[in-house]
C-alpha positions as CSV (number, residue, x, y, z in Angstrom):
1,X,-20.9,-5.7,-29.1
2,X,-19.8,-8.1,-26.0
3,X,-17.2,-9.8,-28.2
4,X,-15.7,-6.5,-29.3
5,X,-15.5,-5.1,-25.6
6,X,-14.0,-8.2,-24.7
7,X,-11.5,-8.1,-27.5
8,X,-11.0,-4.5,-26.4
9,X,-9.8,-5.5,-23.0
10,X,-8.0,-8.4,-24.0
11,X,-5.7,-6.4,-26.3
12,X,-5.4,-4.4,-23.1
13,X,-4.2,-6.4,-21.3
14,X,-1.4,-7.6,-23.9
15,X,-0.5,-4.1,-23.7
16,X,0.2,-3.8,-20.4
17,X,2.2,-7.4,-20.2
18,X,4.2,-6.2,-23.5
19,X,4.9,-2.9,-21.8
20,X,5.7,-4.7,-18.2
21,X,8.4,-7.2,-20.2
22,X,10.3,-4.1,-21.3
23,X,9.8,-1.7,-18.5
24,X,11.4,-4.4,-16.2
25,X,14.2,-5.0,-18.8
26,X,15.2,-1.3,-19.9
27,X,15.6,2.2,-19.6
28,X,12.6,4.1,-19.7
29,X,13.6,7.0,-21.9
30,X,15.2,4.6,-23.9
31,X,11.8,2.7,-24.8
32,X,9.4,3.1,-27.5
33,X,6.0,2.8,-28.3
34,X,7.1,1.2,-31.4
35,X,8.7,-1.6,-29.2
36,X,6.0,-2.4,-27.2
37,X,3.9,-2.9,-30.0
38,X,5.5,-5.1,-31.2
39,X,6.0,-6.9,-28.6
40,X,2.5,-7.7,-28.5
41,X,2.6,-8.1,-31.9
42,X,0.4,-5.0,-32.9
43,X,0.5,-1.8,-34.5
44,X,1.5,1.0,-33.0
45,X,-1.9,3.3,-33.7
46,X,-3.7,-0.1,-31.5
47,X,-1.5,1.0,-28.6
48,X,-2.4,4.8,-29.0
49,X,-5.8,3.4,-28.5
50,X,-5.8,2.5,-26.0
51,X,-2.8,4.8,-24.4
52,X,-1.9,8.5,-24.5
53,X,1.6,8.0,-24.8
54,X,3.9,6.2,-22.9
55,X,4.2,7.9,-20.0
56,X,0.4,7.3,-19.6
57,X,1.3,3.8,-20.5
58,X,3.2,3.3,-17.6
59,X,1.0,5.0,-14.9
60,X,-2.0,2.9,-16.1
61,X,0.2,-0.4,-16.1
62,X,1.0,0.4,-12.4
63,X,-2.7,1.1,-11.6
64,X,-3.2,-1.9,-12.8
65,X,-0.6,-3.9,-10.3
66,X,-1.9,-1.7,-7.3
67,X,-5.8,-2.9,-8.5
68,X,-4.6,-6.6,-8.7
69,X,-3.2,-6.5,-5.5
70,X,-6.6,-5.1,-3.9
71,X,-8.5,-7.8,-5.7
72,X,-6.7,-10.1,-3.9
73,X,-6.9,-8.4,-0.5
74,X,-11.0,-8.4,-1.3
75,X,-11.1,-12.1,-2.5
76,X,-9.7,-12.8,1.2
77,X,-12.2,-10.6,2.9
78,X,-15.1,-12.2,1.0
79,X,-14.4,-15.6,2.0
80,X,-17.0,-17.3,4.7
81,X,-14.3,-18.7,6.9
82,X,-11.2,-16.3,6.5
83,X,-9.6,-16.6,10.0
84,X,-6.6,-16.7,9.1
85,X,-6.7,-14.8,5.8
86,X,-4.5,-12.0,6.8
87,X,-1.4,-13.9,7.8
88,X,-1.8,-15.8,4.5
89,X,-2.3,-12.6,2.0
90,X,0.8,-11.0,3.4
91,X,3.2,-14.2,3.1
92,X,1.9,-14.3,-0.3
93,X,2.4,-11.2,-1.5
94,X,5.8,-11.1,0.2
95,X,7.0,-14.6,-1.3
96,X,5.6,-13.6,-4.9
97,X,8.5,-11.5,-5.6
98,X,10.5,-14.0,-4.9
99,X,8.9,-17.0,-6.6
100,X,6.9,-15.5,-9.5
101,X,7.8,-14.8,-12.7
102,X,5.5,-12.0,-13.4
103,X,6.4,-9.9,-9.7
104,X,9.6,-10.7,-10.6
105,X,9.1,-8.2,-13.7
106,X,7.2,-6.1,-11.3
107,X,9.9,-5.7,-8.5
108,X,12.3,-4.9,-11.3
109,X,10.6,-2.2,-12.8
110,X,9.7,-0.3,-9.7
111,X,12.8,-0.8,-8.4
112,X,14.1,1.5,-11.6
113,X,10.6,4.0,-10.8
114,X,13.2,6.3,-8.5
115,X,15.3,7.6,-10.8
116,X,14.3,6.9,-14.5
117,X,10.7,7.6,-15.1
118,X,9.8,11.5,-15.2
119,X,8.9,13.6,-12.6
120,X,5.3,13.5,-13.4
121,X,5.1,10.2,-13.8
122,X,7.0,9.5,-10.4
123,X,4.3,12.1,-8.4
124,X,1.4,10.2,-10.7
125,X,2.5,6.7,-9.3
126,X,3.0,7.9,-5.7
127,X,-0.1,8.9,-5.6
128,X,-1.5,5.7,-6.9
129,X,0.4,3.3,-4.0
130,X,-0.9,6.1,-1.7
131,X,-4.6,5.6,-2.7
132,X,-4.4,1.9,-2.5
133,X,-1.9,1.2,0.5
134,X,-5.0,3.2,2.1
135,X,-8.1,1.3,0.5
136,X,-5.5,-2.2,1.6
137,X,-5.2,-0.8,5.4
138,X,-9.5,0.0,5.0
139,X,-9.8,-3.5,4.2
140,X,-7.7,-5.1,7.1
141,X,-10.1,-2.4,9.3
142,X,-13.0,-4.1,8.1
143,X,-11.4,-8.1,8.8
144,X,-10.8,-6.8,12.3
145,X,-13.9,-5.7,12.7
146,X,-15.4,-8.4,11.5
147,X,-13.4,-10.3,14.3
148,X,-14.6,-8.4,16.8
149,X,-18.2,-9.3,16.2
150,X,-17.8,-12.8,15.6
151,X,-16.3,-12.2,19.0
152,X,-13.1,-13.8,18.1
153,X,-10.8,-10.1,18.5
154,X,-11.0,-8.1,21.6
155,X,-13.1,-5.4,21.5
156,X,-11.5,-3.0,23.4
157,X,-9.1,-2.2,21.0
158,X,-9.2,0.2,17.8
159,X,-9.8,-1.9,15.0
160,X,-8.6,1.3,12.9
161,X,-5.1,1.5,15.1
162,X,-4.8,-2.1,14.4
163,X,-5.1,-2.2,11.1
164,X,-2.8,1.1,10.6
165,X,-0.1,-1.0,12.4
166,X,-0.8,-3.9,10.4
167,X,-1.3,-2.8,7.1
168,X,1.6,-0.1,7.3
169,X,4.3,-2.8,9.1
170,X,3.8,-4.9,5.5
171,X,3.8,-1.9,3.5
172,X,7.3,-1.0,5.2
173,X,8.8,-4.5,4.4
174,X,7.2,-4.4,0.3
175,X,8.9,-1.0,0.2
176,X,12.3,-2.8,1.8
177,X,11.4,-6.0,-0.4
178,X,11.8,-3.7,-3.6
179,X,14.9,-2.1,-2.4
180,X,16.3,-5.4,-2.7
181,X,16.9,-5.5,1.6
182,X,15.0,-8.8,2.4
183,X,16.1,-12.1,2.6
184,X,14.7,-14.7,0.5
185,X,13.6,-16.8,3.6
186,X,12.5,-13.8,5.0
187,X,8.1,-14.4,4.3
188,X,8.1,-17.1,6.2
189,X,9.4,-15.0,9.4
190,X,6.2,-13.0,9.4
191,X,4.3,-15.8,11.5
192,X,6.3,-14.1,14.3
193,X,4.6,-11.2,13.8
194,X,0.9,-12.6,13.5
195,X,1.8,-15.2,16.3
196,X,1.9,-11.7,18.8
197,X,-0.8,-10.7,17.3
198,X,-2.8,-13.8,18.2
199,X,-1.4,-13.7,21.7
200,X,-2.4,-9.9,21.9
201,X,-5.7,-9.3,20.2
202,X,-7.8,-12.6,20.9
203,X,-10.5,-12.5,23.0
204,X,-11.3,-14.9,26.0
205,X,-8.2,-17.0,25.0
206,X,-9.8,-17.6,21.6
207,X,-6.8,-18.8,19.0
208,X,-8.2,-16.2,16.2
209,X,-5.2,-16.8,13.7
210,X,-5.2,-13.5,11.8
């Protein structure tokens, strides 16, 4: 039963990597079910078992992205020592479109999301980056907080304001970054920004290198 649960997700998953190769390559409309199974090198009826159709297809492959991305952000937070964890996550994810292969496909395929998937599948999607831009900025909350008892943050300031400026300043430039409107060099320019907020947040001169 393990093995077959397993074998379940894993065909998932192909799914949703077959799906992402061609999303990122073509028209929406103009891609099949058919396609994408093959693809991955199944049959079509494995994909409707796993998918409605393909605009369900799609919705789940970007849920997918937007969980991935989370992951990440909560691998960081669970480290013992992650001082300057924030700084690093947000270069990361910034320089991934740029470098990786796979965000590459991403970036391309939400950069089409505007004007050739269907309406429904447009409000379904904006809904999803709403959800998880909001669990990304609850996560940066609890990092600051975190600061703040280790003493290492000032305490007199909102760790909720701070992390709203934070996590929607970087949601701002992945929204530019898919628009195609930032530089290549551009990731490693956000050490400005975290620089200032070193200067600004530490307490008693303490170099807290968010």
């Amino acid at each position: 039963m393990r093995r077959t649960k397993e074998e379940a997700l894993e065909t998932r998953a192909l799914i949703l990597e077959s799906a992402l190769d061609i999303f990122s390559a073509k028209n929406f409309e103009n891609t099949s079910i058919t396609e994408i199974a093959q693809r991955a090198g199944l049959s079509k009826g494995a994909v409707y078992w796993h998918f409605k159709n393909k605009n369900d297809l799609l919705v789940q492959l970007v849920e997918s992205i937007c969980r991935n991305g989370e992951d990440d952000l909560r691998r960081v937070f669970e480290l013992a020592d992650s001082d300057a964890c924030l700084r690093t996550y947000y270069k990361k994810a910034l320089t991934k479109a740029f470098e990786n292969h796979r965000y590459q496909k991403i970036h391309k395929m939400m950069l089409r999301r505007r004007y050739e998937w269907p309406e429904d599948v447009q409000n379904k999607v904006r809904r999803l980056i709403t959800d998880s831009s909001e669990r990304d900025r609850e996560m940066v909350e609890l990092l600051i907080v975190r600061g703040q008892k280790n003493g290492k943050i000032r305490k007199d300031v909102s760790a909720k304001a701070v992390a709203v400026l934070i996590s929607s300043i970087f949601f701002g430039l992945s929204v530019m970054q898919l628009s195609d409107k930032l530089p290549k060099e551009f990731p490693g320019y956000t050490d400005i920004l975290f620089d200032a907020f070193d200067r600004e947040l530490s307490a008693n001169g303490y170099l807290i290198t968010l």
